[in-house]
PDB file of N, CA, C and O in Angstrom:
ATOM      1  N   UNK A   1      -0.594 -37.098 -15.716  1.00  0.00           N
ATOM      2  CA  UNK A   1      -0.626 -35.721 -16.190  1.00  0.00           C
ATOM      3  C   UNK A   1      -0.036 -35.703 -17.595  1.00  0.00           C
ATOM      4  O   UNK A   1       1.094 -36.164 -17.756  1.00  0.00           O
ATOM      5  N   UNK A   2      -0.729 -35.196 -18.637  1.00  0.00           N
ATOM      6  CA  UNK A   2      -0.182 -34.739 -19.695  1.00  0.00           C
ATOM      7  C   UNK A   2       0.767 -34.161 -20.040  1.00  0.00           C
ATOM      8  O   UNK A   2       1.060 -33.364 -19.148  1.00  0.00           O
ATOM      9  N   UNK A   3       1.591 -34.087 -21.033  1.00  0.00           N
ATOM     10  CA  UNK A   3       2.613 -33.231 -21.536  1.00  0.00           C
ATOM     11  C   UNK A   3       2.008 -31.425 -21.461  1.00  0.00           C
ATOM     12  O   UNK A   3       2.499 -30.363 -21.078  1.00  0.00           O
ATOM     13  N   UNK A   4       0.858 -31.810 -21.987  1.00  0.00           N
ATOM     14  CA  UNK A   4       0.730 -29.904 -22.299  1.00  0.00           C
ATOM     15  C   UNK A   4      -0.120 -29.366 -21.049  1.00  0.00           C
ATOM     16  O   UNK A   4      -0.121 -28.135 -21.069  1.00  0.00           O
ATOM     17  N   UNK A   5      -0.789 -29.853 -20.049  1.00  0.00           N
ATOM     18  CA  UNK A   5      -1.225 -29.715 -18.590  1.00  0.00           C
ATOM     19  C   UNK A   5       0.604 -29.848 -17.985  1.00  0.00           C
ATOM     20  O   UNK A   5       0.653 -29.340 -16.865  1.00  0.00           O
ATOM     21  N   UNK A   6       1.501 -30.183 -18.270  1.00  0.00           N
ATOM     22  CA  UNK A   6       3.032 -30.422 -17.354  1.00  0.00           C
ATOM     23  C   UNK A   6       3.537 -29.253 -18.411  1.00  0.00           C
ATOM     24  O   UNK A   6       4.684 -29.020 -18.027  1.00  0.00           O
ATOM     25  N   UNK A   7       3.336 -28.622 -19.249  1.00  0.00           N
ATOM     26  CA  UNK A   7       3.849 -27.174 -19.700  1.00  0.00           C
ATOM     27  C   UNK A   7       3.405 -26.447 -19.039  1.00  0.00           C
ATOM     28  O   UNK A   7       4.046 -25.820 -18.196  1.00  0.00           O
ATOM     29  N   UNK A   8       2.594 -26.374 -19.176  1.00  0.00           N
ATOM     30  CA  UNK A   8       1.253 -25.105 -19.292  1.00  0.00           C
ATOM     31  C   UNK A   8       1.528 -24.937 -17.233  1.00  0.00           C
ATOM     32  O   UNK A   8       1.549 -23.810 -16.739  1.00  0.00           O
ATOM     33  N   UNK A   9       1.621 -25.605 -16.760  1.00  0.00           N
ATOM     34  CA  UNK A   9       1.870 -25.724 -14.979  1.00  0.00           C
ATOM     35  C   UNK A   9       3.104 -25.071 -14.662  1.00  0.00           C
ATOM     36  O   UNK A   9       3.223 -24.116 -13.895  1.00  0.00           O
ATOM     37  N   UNK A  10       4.341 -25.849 -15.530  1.00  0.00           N
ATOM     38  CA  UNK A  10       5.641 -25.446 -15.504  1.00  0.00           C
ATOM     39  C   UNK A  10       5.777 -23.717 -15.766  1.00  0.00           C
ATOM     40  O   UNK A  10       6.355 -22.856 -15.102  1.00  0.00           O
ATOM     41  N   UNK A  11       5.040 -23.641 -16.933  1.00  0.00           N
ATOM     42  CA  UNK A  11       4.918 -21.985 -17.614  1.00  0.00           C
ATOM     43  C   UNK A  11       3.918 -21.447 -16.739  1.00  0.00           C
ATOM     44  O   UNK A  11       4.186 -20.247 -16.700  1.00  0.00           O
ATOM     45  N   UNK A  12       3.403 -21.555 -16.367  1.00  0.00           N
ATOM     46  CA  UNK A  12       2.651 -20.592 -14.743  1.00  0.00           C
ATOM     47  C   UNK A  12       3.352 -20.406 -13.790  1.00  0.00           C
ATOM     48  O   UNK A  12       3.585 -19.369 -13.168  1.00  0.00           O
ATOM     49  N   UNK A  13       3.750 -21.545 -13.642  1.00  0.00           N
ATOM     50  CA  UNK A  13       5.153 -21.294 -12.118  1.00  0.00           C
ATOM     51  C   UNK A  13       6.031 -20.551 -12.598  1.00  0.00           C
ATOM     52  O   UNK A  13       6.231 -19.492 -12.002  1.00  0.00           O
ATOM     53  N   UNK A  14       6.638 -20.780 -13.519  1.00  0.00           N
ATOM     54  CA  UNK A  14       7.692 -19.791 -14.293  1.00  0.00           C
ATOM     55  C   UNK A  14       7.821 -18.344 -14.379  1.00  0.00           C
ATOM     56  O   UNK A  14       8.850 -17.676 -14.475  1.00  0.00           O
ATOM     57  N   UNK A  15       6.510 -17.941 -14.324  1.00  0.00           N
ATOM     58  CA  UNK A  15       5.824 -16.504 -14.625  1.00  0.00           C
ATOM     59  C   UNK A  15       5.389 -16.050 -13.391  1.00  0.00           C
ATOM     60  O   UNK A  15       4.990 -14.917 -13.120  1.00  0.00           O
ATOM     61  N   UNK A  16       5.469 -16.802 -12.818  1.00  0.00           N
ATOM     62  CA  UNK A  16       4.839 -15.956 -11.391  1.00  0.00           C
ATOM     63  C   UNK A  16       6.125 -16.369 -10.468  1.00  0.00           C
ATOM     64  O   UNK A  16       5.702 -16.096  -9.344  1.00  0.00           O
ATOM     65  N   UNK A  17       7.053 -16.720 -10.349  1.00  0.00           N
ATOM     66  CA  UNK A  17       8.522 -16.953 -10.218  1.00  0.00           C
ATOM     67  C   UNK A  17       9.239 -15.648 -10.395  1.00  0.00           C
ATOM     68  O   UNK A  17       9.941 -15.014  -9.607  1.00  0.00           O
ATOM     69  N   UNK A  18       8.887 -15.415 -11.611  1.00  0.00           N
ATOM     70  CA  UNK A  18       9.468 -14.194 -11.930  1.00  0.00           C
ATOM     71  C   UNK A  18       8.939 -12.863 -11.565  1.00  0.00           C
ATOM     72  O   UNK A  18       9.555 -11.812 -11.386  1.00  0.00           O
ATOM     73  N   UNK A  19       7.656 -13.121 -11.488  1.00  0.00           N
ATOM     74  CA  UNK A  19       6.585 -11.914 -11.073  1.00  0.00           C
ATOM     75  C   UNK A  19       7.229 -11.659  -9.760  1.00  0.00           C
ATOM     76  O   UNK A  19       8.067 -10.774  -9.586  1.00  0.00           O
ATOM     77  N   UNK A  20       6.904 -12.279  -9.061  1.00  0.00           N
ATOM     78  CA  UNK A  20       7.491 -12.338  -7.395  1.00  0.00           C
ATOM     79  C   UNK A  20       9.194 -11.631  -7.627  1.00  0.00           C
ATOM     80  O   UNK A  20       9.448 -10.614  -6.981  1.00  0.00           O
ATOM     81  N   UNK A  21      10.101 -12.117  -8.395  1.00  0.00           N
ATOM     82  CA  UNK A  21      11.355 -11.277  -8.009  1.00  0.00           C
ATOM     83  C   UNK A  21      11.409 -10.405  -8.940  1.00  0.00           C
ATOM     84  O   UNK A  21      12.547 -10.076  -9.273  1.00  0.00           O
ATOM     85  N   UNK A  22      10.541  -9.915  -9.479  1.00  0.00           N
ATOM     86  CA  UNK A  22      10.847  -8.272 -10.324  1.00  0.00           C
ATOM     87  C   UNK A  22      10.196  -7.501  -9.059  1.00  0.00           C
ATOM     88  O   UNK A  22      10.709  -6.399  -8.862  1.00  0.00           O
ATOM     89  N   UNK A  23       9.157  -7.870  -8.158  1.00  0.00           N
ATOM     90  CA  UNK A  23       8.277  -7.090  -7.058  1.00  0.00           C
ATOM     91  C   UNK A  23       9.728  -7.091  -6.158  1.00  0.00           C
ATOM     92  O   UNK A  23      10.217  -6.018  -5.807  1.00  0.00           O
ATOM     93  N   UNK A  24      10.272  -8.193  -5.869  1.00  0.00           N
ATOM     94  CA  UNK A  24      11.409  -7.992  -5.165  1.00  0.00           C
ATOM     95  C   UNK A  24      12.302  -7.551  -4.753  1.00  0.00           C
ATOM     96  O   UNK A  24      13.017  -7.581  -3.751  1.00  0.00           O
ATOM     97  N   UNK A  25      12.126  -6.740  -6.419  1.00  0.00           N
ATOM     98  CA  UNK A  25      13.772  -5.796  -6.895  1.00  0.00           C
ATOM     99  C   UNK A  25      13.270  -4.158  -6.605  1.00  0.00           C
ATOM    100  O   UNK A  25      13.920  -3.203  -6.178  1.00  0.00           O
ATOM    101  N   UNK A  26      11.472  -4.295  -7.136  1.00  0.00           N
ATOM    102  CA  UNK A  26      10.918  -2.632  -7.056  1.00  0.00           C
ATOM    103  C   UNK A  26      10.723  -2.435  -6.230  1.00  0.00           C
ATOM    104  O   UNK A  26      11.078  -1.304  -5.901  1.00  0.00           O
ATOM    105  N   UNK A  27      10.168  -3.094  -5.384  1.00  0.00           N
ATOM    106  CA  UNK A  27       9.103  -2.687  -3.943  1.00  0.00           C
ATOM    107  C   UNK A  27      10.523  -1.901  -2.639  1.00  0.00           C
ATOM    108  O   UNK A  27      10.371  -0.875  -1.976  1.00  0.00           O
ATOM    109  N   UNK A  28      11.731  -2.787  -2.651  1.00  0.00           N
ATOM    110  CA  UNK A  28      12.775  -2.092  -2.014  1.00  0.00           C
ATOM    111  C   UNK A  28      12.885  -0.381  -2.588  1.00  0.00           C
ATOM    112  O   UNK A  28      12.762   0.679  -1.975  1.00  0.00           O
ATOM    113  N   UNK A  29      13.203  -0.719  -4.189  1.00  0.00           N
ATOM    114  CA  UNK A  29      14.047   0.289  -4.651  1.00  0.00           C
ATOM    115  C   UNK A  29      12.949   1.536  -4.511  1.00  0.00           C
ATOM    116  O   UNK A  29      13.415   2.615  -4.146  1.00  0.00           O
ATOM    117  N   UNK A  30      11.829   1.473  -4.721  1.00  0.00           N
ATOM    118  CA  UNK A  30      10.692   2.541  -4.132  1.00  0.00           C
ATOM    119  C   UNK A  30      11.306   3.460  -2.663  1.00  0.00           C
ATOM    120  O   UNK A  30      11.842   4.551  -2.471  1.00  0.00           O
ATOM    121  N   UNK A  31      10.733   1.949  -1.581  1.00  0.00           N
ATOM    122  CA  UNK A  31      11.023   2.484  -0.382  1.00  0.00           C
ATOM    123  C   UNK A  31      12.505   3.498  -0.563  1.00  0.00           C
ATOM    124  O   UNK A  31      12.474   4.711  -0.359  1.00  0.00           O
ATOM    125  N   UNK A  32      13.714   2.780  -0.960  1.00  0.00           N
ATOM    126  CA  UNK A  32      14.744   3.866  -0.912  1.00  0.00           C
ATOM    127  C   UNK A  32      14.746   5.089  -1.343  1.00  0.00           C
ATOM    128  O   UNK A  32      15.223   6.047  -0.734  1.00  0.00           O
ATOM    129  N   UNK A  33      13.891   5.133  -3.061  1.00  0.00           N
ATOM    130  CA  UNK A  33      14.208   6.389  -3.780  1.00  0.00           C
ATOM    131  C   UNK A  33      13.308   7.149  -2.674  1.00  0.00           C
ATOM    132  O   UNK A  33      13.717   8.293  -2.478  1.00  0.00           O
ATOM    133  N   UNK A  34      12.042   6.742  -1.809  1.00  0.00           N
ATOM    134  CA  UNK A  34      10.846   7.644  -1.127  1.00  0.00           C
ATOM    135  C   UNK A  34      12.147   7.838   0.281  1.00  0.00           C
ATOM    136  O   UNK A  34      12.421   9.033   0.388  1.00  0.00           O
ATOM    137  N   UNK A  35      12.711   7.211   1.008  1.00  0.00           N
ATOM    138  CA  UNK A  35      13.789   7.381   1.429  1.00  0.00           C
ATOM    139  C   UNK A  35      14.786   8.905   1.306  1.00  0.00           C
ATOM    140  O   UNK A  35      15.015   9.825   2.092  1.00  0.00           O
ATOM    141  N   UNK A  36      15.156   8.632   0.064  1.00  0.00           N
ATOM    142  CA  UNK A  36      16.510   9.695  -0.410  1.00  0.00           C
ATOM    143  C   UNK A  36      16.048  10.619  -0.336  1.00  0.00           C
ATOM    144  O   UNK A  36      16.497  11.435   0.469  1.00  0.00           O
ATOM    145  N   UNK A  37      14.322  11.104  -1.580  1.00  0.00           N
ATOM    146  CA  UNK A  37      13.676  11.936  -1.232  1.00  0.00           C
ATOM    147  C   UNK A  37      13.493  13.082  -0.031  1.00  0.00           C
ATOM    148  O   UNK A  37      13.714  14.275   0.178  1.00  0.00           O
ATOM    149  N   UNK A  38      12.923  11.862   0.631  1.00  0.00           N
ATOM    150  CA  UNK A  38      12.615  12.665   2.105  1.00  0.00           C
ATOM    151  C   UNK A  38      13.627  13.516   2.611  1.00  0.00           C
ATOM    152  O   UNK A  38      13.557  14.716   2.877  1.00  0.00           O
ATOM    153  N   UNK A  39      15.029  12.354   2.755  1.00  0.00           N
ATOM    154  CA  UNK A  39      16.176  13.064   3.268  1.00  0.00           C
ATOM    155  C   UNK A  39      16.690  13.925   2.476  1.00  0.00           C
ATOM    156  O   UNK A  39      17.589  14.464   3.122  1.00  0.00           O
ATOM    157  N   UNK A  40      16.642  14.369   1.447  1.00  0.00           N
ATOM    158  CA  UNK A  40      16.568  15.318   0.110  1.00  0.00           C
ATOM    159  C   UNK A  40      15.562  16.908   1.002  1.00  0.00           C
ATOM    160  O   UNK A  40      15.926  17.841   1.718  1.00  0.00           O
ATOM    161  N   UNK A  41      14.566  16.573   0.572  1.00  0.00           N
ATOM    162  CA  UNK A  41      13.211  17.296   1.516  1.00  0.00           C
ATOM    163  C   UNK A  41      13.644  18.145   2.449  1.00  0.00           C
ATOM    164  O   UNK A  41      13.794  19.363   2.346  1.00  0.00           O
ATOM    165  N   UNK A  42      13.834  17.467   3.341  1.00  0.00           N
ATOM    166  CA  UNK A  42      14.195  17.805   4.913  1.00  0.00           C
ATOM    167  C   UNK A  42      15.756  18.676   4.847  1.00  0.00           C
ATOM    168  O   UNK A  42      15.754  19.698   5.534  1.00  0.00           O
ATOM    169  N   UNK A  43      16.755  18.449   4.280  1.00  0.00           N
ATOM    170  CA  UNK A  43      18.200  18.814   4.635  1.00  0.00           C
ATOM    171  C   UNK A  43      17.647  20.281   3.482  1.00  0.00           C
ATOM    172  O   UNK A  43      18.540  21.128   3.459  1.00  0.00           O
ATOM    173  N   UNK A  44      16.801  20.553   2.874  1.00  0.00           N
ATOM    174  CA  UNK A  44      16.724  21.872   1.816  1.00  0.00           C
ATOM    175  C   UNK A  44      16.744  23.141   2.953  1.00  0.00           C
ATOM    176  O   UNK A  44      16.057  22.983   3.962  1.00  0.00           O
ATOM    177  N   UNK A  45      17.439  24.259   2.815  1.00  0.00           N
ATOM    178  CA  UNK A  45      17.169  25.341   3.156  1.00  0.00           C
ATOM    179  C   UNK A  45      16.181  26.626   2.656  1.00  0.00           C
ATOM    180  O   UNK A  45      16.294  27.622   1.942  1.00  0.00           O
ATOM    181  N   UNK A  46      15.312  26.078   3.348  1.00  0.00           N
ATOM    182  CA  UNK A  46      14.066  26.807   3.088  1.00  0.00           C
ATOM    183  C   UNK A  46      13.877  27.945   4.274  1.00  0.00           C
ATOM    184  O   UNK A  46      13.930  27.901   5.503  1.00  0.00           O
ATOM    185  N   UNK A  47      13.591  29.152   3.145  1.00  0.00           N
ATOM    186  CA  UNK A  47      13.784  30.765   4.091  1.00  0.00           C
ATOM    187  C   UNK A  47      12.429  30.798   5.318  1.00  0.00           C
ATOM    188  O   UNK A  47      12.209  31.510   6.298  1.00  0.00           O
ATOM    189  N   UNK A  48      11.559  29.407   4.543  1.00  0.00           N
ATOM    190  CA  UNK A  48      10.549  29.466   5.803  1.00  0.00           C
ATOM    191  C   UNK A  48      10.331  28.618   6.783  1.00  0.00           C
ATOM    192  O   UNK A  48       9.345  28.350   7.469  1.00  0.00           O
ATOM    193  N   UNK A  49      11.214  28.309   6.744  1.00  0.00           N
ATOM    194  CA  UNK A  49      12.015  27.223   7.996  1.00  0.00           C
ATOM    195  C   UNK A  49      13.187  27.837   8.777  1.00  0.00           C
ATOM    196  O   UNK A  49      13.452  27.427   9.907  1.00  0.00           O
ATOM    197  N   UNK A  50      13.848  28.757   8.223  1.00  0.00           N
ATOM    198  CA  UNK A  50      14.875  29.604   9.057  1.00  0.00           C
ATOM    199  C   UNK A  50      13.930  30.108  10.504  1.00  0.00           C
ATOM    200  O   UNK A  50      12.739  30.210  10.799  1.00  0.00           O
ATOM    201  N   UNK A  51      15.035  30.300  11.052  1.00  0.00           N
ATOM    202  CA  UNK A  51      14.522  31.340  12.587  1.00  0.00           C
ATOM    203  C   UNK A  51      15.345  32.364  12.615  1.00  0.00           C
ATOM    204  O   UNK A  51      16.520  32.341  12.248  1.00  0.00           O
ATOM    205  N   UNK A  52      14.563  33.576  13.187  1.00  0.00           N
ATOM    206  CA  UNK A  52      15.627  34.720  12.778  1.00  0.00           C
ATOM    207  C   UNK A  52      15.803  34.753  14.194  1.00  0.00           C
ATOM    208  O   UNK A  52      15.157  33.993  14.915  1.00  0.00           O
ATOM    209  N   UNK A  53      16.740  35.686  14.713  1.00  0.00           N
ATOM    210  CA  UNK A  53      17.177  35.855  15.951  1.00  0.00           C
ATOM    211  C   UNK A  53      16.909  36.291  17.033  1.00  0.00           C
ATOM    212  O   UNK A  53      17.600  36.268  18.051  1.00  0.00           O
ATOM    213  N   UNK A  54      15.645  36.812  16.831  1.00  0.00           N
ATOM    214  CA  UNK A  54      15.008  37.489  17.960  1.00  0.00           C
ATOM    215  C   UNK A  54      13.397  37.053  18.264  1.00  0.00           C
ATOM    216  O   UNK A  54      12.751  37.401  19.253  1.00  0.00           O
ATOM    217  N   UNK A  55      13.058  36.447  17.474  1.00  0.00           N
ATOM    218  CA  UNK A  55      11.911  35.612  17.735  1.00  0.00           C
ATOM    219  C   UNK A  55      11.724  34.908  19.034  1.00  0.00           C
ATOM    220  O   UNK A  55      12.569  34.692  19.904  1.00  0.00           O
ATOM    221  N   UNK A  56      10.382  34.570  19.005  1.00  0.00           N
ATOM    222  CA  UNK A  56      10.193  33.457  20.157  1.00  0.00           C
ATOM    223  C   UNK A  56      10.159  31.900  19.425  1.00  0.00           C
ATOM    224  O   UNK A  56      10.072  31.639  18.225  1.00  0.00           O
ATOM    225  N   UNK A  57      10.239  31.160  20.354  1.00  0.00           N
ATOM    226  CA  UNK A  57      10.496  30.030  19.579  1.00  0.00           C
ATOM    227  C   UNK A  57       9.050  29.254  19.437  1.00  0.00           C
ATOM    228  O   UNK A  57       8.973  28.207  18.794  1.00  0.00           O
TER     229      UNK A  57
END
């Protein structure tokens, strides 16, 4: 194998090395922020989500 075929291999692995742990770092931090969100979402007091007191349920 050549010097610049043993770069050029090295610098592909390198780059997709890295590709793989930047996906590593986002793909979590997504799920959480869609996470916080939700639980954000849900805990809001919304007047059309109240039940008033004499309703049926």
């Amino acid at each position: 194998m050549g010097p610049k075929i043993g770069r050029a291999t090295f610098f592909v692995t390198a780059m997709m090395f890295f590709a793989v742990l930047a996906l590593d770092i986002a793909i979590p931090t997504l799920v959480l922020c869609t996470m916080a969100l939700s639980t954000w979402l849900v805990s809001l007091d919304l007047p059309v989500a109240r039940k008033h007191g004499g309703e049926a349920a």
